[in-house]
LUMKEBA-495453 format. One record per residue (C-alpha): residue number from 0; residue in three letters; chain; x, y, z. Coordinates in steps of 0.1 Angstrom, whole numbers, plus 5000, padded with zeros to 4 digits. Layout:
N
<pt pos="NUM" code="ALA" unit="A" c1="X" c2="Y" c3="Z"/>
...
This chain:
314
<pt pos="0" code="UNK" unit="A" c1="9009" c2="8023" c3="5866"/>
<pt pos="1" code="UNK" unit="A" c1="8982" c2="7998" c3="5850"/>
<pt pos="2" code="UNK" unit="A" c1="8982" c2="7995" c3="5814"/>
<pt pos="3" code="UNK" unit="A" c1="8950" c2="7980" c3="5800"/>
<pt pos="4" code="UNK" unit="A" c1="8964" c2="7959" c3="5765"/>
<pt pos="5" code="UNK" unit="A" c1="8946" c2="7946" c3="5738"/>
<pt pos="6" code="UNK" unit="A" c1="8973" c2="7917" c3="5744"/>
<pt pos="7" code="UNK" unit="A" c1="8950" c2="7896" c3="5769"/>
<pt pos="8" code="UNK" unit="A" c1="8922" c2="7924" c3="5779"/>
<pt pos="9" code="UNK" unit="A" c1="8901" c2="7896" c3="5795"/>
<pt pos="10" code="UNK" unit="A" c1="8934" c2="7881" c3="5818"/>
<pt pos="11" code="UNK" unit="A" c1="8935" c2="7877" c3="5857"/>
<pt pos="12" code="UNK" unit="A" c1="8969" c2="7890" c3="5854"/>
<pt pos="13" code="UNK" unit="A" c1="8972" c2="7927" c3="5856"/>
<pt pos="14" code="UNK" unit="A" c1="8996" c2="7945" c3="5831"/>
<pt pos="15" code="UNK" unit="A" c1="9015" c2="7973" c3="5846"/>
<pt pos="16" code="UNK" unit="A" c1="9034" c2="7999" c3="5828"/>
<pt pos="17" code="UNK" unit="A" c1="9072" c2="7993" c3="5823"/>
<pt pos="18" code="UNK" unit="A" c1="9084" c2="8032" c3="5818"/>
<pt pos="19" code="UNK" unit="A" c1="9065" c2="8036" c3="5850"/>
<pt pos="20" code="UNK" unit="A" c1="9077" c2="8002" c3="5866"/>
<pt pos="21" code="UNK" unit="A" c1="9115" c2="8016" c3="5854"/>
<pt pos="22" code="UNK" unit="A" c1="9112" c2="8053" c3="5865"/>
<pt pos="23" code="UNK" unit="A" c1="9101" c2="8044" c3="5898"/>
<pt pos="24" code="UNK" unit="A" c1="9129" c2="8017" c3="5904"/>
<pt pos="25" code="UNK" unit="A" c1="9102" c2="7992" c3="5914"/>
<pt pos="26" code="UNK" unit="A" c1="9113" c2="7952" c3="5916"/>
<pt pos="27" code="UNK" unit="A" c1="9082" c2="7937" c3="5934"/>
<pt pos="28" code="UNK" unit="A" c1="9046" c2="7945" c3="5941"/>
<pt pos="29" code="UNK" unit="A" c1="9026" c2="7925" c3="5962"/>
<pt pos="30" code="UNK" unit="A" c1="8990" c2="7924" c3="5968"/>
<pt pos="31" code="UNK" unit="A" c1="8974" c2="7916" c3="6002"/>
<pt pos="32" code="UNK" unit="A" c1="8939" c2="7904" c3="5994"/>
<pt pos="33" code="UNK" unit="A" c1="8911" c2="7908" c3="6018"/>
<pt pos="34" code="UNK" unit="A" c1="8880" c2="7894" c3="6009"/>
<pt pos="35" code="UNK" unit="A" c1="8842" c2="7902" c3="6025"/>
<pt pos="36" code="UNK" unit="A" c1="8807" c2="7887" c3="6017"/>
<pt pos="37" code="UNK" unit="A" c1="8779" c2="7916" c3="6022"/>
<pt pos="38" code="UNK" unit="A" c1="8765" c2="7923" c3="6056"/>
<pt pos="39" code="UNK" unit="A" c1="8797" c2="7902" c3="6074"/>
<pt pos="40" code="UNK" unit="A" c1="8831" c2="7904" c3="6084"/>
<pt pos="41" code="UNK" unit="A" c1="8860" c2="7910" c3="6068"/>
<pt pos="42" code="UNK" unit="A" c1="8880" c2="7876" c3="6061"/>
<pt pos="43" code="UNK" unit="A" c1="8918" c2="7877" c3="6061"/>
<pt pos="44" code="UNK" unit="A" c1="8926" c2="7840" c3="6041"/>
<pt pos="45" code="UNK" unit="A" c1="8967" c2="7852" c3="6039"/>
<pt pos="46" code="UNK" unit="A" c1="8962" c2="7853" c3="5999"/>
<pt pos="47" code="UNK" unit="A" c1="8986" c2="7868" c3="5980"/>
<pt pos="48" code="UNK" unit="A" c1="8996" c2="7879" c3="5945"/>
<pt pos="49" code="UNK" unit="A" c1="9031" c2="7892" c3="5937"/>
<pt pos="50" code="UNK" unit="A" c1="9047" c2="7905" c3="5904"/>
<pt pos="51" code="UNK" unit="A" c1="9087" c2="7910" c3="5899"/>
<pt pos="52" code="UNK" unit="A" c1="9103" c2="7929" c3="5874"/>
<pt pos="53" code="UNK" unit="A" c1="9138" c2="7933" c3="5859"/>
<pt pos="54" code="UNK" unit="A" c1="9158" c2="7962" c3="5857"/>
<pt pos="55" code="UNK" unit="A" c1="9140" c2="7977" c3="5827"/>
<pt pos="56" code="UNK" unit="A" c1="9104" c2="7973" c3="5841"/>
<pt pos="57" code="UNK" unit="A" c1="9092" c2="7942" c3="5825"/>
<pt pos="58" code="UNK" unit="A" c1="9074" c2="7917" c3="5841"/>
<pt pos="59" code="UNK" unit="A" c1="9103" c2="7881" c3="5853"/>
<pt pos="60" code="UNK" unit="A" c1="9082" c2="7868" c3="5871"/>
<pt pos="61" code="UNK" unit="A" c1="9042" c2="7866" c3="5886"/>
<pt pos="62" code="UNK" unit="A" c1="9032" c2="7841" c3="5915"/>
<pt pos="63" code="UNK" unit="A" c1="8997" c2="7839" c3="5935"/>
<pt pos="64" code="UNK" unit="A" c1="8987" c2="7816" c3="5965"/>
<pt pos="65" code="UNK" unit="A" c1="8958" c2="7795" c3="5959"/>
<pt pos="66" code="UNK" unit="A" c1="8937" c2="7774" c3="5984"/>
<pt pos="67" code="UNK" unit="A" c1="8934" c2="7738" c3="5977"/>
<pt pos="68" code="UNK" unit="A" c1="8922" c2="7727" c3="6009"/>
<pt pos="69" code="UNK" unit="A" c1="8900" c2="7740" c3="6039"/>
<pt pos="70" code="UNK" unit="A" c1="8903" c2="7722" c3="6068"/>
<pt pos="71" code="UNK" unit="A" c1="8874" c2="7729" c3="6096"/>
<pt pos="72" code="UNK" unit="A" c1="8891" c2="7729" c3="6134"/>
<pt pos="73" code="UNK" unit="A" c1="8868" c2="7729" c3="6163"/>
<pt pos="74" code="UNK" unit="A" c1="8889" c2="7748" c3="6190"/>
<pt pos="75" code="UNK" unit="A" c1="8872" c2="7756" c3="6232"/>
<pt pos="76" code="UNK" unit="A" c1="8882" c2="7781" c3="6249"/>
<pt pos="77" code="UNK" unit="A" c1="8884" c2="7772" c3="6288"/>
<pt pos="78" code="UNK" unit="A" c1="8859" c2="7797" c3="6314"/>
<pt pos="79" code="UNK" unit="A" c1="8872" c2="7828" c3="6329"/>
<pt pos="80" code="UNK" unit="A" c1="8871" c2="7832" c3="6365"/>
<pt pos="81" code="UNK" unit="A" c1="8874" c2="7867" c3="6383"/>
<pt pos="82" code="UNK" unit="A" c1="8879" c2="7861" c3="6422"/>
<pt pos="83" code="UNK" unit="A" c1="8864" c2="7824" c3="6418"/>
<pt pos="84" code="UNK" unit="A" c1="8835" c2="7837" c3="6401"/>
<pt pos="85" code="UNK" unit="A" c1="8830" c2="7825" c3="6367"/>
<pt pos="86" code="UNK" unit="A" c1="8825" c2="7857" c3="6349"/>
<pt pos="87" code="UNK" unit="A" c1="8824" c2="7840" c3="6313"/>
<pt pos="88" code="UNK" unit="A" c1="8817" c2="7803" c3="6299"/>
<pt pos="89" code="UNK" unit="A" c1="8837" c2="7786" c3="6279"/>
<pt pos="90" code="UNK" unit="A" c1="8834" c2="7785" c3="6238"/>
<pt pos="91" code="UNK" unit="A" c1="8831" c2="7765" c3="6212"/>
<pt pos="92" code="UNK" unit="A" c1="8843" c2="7780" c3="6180"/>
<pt pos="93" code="UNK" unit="A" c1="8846" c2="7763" c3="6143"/>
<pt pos="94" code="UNK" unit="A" c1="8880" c2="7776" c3="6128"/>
<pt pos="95" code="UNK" unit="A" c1="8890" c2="7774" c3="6090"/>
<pt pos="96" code="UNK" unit="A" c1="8924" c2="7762" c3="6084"/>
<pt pos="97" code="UNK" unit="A" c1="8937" c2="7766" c3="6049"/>
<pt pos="98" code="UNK" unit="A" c1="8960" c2="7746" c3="6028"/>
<pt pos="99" code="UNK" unit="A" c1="8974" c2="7766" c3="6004"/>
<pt pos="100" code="UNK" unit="A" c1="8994" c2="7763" c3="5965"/>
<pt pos="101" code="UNK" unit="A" c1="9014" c2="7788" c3="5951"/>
<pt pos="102" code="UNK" unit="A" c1="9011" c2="7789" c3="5911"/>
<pt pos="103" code="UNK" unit="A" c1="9040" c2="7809" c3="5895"/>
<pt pos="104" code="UNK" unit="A" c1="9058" c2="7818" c3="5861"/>
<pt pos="105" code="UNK" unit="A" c1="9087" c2="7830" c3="5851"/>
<pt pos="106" code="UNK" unit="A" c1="9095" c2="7854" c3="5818"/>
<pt pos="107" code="UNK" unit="A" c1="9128" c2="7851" c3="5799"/>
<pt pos="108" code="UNK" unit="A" c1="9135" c2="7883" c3="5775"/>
<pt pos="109" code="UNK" unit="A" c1="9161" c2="7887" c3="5746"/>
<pt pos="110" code="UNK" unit="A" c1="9156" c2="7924" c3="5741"/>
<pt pos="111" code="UNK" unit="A" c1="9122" c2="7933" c3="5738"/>
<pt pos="112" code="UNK" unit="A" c1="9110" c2="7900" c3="5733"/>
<pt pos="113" code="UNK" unit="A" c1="9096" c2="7876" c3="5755"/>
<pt pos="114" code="UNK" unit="A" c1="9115" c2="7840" c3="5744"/>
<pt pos="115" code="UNK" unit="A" c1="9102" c2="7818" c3="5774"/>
<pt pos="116" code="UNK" unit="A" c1="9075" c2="7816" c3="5800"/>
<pt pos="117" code="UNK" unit="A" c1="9082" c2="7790" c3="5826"/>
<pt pos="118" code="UNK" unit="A" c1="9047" c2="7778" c3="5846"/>
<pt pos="119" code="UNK" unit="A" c1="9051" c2="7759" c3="5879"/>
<pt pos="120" code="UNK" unit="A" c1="9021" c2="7747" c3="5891"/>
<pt pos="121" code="UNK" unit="A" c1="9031" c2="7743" c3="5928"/>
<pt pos="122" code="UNK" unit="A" c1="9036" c2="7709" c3="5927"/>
<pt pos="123" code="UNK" unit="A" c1="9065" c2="7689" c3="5900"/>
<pt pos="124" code="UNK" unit="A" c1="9045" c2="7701" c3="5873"/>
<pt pos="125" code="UNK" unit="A" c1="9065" c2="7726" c3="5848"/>
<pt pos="126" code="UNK" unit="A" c1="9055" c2="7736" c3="5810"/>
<pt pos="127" code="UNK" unit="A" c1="9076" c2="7760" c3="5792"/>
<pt pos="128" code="UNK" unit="A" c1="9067" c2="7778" c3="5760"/>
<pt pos="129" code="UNK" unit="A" c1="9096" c2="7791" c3="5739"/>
<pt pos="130" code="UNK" unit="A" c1="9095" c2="7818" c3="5712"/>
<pt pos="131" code="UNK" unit="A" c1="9106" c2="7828" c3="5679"/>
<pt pos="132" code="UNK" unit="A" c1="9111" c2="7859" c3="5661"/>
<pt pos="133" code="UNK" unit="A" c1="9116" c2="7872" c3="5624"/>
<pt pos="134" code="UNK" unit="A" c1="9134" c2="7906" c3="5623"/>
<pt pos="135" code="UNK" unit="A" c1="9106" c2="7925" c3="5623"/>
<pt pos="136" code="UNK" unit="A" c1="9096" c2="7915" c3="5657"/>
<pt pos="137" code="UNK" unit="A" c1="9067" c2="7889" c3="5646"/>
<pt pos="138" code="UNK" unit="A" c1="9063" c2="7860" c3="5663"/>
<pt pos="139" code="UNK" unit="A" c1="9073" c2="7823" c3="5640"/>
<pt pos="140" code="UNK" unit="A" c1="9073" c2="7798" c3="5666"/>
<pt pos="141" code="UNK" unit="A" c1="9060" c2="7789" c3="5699"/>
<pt pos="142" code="UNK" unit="A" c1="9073" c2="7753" c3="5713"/>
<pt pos="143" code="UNK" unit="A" c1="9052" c2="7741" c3="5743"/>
<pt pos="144" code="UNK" unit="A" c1="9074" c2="7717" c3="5766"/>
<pt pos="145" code="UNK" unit="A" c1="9070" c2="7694" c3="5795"/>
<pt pos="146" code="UNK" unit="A" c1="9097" c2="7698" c3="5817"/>
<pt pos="147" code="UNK" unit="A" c1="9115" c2="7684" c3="5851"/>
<pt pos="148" code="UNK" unit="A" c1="9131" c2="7703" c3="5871"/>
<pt pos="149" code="UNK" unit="A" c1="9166" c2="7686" c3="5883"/>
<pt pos="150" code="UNK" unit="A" c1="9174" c2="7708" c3="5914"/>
<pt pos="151" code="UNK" unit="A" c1="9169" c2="7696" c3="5950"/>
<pt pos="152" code="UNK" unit="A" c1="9164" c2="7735" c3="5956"/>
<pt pos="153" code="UNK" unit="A" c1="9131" c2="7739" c3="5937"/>
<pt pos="154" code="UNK" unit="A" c1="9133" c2="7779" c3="5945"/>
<pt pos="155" code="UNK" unit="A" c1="9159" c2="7771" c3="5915"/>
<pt pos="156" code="UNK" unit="A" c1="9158" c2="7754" c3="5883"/>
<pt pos="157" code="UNK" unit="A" c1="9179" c2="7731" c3="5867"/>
<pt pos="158" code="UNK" unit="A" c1="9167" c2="7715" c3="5832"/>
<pt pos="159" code="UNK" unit="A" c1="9161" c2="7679" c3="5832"/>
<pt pos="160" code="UNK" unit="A" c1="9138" c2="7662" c3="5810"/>
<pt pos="161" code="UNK" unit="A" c1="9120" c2="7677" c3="5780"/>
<pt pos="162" code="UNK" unit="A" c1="9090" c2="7662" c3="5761"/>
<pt pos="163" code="UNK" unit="A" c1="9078" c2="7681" c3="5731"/>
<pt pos="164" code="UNK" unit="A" c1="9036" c2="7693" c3="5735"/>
<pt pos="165" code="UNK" unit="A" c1="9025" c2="7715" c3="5709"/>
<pt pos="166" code="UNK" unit="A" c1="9051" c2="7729" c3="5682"/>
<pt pos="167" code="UNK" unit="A" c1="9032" c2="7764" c3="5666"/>
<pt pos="168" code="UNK" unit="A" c1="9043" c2="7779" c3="5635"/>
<pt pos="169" code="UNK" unit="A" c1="9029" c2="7817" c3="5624"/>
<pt pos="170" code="UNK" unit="A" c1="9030" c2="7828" c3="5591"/>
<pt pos="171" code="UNK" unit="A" c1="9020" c2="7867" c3="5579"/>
<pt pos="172" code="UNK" unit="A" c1="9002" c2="7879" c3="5548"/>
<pt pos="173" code="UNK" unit="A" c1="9003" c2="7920" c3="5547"/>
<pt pos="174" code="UNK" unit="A" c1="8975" c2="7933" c3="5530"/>
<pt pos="175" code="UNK" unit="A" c1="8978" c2="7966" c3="5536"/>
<pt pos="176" code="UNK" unit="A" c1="8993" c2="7992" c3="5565"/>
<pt pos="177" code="UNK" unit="A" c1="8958" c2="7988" c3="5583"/>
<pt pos="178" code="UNK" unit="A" c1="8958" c2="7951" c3="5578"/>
<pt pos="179" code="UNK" unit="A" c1="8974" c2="7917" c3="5592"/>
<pt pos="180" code="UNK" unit="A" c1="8968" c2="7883" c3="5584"/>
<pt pos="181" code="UNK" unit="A" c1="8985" c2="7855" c3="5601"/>
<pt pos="182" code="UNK" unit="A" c1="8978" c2="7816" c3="5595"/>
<pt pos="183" code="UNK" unit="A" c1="8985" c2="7793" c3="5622"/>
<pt pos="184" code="UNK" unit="A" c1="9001" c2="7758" c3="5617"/>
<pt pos="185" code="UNK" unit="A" c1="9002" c2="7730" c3="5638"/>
<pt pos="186" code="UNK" unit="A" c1="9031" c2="7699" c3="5650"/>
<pt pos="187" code="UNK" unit="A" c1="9024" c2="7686" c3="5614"/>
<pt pos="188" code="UNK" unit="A" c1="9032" c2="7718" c3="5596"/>
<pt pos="189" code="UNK" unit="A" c1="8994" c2="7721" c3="5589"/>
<pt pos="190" code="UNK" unit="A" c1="8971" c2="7753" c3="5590"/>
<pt pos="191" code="UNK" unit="A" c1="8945" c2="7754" c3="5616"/>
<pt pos="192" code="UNK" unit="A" c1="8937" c2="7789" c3="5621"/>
<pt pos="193" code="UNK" unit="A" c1="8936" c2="7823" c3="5606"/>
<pt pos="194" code="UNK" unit="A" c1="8939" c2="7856" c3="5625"/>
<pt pos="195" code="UNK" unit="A" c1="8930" c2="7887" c3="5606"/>
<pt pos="196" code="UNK" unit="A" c1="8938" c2="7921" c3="5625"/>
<pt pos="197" code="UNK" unit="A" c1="8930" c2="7959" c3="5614"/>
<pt pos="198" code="UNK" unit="A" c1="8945" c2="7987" c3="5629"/>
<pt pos="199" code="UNK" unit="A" c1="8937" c2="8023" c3="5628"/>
<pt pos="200" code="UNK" unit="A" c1="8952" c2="8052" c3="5615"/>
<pt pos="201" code="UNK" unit="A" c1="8979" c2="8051" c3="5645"/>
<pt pos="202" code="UNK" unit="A" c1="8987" c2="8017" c3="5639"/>
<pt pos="203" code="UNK" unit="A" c1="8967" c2="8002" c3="5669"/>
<pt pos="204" code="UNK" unit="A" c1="8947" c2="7970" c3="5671"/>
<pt pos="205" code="UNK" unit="A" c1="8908" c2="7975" c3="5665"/>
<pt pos="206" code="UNK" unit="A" c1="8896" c2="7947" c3="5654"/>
<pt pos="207" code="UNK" unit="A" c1="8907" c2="7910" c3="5653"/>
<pt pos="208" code="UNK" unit="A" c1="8886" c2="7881" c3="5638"/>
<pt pos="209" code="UNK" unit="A" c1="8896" c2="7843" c3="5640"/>
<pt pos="210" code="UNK" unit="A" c1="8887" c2="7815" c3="5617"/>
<pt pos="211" code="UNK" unit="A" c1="8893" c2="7780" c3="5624"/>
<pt pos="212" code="UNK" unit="A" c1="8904" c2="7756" c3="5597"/>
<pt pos="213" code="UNK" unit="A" c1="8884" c2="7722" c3="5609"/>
<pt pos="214" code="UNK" unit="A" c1="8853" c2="7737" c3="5624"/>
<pt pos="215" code="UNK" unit="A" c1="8847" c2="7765" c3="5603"/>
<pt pos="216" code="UNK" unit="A" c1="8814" c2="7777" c3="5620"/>
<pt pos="217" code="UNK" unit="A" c1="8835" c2="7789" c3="5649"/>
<pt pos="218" code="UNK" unit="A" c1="8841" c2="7826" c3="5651"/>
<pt pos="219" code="UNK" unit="A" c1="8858" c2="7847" c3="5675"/>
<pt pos="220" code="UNK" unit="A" c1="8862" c2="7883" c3="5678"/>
<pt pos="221" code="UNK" unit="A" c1="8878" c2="7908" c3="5694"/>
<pt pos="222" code="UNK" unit="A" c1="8871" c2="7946" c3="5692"/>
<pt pos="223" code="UNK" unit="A" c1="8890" c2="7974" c3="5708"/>
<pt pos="224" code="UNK" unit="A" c1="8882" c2="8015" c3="5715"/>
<pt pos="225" code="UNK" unit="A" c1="8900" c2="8044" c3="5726"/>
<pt pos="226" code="UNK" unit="A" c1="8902" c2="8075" c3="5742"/>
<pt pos="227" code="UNK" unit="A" c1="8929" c2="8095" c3="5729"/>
<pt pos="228" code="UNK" unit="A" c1="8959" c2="8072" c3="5739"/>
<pt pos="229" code="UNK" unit="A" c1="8942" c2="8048" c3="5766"/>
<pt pos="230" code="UNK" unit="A" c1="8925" c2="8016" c3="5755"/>
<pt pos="231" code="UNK" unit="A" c1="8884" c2="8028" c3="5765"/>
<pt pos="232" code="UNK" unit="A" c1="8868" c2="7994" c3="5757"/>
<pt pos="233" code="UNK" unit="A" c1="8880" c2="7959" c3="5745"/>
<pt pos="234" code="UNK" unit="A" c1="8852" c2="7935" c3="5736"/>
<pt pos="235" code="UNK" unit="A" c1="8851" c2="7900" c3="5726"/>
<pt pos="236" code="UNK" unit="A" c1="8825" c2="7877" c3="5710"/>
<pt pos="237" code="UNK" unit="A" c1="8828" c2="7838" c3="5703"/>
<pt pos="238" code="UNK" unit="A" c1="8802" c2="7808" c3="5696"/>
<pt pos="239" code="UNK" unit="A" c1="8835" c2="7780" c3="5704"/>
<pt pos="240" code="UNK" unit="A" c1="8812" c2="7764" c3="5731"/>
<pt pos="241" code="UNK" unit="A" c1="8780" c2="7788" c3="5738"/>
<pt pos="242" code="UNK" unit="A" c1="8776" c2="7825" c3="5730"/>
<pt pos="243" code="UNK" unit="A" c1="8796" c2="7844" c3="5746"/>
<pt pos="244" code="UNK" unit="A" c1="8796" c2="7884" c3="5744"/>
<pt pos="245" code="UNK" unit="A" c1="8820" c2="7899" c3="5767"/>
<pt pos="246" code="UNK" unit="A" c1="8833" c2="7937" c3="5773"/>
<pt pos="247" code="UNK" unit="A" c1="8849" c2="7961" c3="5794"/>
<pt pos="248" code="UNK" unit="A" c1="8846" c2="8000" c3="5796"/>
<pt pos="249" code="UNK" unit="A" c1="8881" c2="8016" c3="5815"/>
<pt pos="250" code="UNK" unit="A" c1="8877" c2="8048" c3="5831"/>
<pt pos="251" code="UNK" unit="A" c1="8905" c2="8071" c3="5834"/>
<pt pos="252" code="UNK" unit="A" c1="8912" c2="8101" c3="5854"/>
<pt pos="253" code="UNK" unit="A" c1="8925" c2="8134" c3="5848"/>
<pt pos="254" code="UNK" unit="A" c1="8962" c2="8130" c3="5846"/>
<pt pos="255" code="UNK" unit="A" c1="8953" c2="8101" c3="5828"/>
<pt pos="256" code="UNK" unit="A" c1="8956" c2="8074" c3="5854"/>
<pt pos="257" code="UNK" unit="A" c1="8933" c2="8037" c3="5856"/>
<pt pos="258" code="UNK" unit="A" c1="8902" c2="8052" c3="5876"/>
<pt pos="259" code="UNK" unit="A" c1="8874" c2="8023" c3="5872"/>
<pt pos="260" code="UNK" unit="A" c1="8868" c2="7988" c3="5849"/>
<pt pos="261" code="UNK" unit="A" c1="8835" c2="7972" c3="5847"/>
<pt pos="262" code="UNK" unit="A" c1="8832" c2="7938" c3="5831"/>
<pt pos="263" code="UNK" unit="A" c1="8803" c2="7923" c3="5815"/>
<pt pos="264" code="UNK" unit="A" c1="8794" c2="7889" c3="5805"/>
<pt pos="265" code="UNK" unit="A" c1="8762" c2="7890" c3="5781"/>
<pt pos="266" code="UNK" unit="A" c1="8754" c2="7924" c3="5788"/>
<pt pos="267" code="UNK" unit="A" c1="8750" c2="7921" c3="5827"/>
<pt pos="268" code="UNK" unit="A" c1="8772" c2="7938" c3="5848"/>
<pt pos="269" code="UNK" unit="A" c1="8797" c2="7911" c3="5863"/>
<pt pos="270" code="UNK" unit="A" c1="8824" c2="7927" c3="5884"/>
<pt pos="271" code="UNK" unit="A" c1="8835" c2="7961" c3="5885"/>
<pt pos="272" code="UNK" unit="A" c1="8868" c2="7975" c3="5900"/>
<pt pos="273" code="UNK" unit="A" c1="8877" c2="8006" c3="5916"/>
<pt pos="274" code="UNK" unit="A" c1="8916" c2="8023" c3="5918"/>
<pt pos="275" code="UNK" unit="A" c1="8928" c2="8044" c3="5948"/>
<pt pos="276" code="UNK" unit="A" c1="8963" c2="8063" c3="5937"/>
<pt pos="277" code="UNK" unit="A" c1="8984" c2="8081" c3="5963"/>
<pt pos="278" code="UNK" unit="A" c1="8979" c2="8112" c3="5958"/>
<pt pos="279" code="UNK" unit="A" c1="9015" c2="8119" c3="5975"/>
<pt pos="280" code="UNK" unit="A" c1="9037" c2="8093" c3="5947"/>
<pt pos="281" code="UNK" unit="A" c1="9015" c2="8092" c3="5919"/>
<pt pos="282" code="UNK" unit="A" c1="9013" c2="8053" c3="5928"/>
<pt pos="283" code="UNK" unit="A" c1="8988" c2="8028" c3="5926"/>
<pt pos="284" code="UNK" unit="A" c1="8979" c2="8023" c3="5962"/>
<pt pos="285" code="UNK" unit="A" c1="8952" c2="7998" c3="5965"/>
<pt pos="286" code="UNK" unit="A" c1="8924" c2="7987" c3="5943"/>
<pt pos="287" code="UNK" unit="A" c1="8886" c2="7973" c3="5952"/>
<pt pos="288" code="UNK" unit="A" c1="8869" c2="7945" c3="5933"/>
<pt pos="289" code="UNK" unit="A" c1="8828" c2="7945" c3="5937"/>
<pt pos="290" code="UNK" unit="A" c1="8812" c2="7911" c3="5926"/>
<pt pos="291" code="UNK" unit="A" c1="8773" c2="7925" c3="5922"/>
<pt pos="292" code="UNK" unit="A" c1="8759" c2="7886" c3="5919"/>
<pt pos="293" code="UNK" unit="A" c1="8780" c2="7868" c3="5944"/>
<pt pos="294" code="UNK" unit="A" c1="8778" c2="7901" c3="5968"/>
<pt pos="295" code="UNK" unit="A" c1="8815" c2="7895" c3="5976"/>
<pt pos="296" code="UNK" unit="A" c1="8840" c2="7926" c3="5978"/>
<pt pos="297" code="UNK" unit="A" c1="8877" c2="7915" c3="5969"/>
<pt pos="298" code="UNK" unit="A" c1="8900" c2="7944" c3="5988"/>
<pt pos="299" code="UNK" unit="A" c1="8940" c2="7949" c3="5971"/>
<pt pos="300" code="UNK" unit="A" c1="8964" c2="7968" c3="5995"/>
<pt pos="301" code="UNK" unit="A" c1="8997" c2="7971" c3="5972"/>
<pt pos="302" code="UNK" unit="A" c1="9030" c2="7970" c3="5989"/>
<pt pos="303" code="UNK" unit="A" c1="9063" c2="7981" c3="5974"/>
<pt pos="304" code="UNK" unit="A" c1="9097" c2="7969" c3="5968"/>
<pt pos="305" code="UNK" unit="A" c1="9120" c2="7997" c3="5954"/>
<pt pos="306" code="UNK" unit="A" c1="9160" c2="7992" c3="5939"/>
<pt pos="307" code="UNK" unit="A" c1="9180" c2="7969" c3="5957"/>
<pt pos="308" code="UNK" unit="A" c1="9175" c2="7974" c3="5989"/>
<pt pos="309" code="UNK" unit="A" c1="9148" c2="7965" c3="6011"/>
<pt pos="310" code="UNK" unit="A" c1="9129" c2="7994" c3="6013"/>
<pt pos="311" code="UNK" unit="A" c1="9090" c2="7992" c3="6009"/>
<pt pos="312" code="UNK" unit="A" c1="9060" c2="8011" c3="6007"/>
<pt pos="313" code="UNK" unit="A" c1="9023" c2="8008" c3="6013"/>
């Protein structure tokens, strides 16, 4: 069901698998998100994370609820009388009342390929990135826009205004079958970056170093492992602000399936996650995120929508 990628290893955003997503004639999957500080109770904040998918599996589009605002409410509660005698007092409780945002974006696909990706901040806020291909499937251009969104209806979208943010242009050196250069040129047609990537025998990513044109002492790196066809481990390493040595070790099970992640930040254990499959569907049923610093657990019930009609399961 999850498919770990060397795409964006280090991403909020979960990658799910689209044979699976396809086979299984899923359209939506929506998280329920229960969060619980150690030693207390269990707080239900009506958080959610949803993904949609076309008819082939992929991922159109991925929205999550946000809180922007918590507004304290001090609510009483009036005495309770049995037979005139008062057999409780009244209360005085502090509730939380939460004002929420819901963040989305939306994935356009010519084929294979991912051409735009629509971000909504919640608000009027929209920025589009568009893409470009050669034949071989590499990406030439990215265009970043700021957009307006014409419709009264803002569930829809109607192009307005466009202003032009960032224009990207990639261009490929091949040095090898195990090797990939790409150089990176700005608005003004100028090169700012350089991306080498080697790839093992099989033709996947291992290793990926970036070089920047201006400020040539910054280094980033990425680093990937695996375990026969599962990505194991995906580090990364970069010096852009402070030192920053990041990793992740996946755990699989026996047929194969996501079992266990745990993230670390400088070599200290930052959050590990835990997945529950049914054992009746094969499905990813629910997933459990342990923060060892913060000593917060996050707890992810999945719910599904199958086909086109509106029949779901837990």
């Amino acid at each position: 069901m999850l498919l770990p990628s060397t795409d964006a290893p280090f991403d909020t955003q979960h990658n799910f698998n689209p044979k699976v997503i396809k086979s299984n004639n899923i359209r939506r999957i929506t998280f329920d998100i229960l969060d619980k500080k150690d030693f207390q109770v269990a707080v239900d904040k009506n958080l959610i994370e949803s993904y949609d998918f076309d008819t082939n599996g992929m991922l159109s589009r991925y929205y999550y609820t946000t809180i922007i605002k918590t507004i304290e409410k001090e609510i009483t509660t009036p005495p309770v009388y049995k037979k005139r005698k008062k057999i409780r007092g009244g209360e005085t409780k502090i509730m939380s009342v939460y004002i929420y945002d819901t963040v989305s974006t939306n994935y356009f696909y010519a084929g294979k390929n991912l051409i735009l990706k629509r971000y909504h901040d919640g608000f009027n806020y929209y920025e589009s990135r568009y893409y470009r291909y050669d034949s071989l499937g590499n990406l030439t251009k990215e265009l970043r826009f700021k957009e307006t969104n014409n419709s009264k209806d803002k569930t829809f979208f109607v192009l307005g205004n466009q202003v032009l943010l960032s224009e990207d242009s990639f261009q490929y050196q091949k040095y090898s079958s195990g090797q990939l250069k790409c150089t990176y040129l700005n608005t003004e047609h100028r090169p700012y970056k350089e991306v080498v990537t080697n790839y093992d025998s099989l033709g996947r990513r291992k290793e990926i170093f970036e070089n920047y044109t201006v400020a040539s002492w910054i280094m980033q790196e990425h680093k990937f492992e695996y375990i026969n066809d599962r990505l194991s481990v995906a580090k990364f390493k970069g010096n852009a602000h402070t030192s920053i040595d990041l990793k992740i070790n996946y755990e699989y099970d026996a047929k194969q399936e996501l079992y266990s992640e745990k993230h670390y930040n400088n070599d200290v254990l930052e959050k590990e996650v835990s997945y529950i499959t049914d054992s009746g569907n094969g499905l990813l049923n629910s997933f459990i995120i342990r923060d060892p610093k913060n000593k917060t657990i996050r707890i992810v019930k999945l719910k599904y929508d199958f086909g086109g009609v509106s029949k779901r399961s837990e």
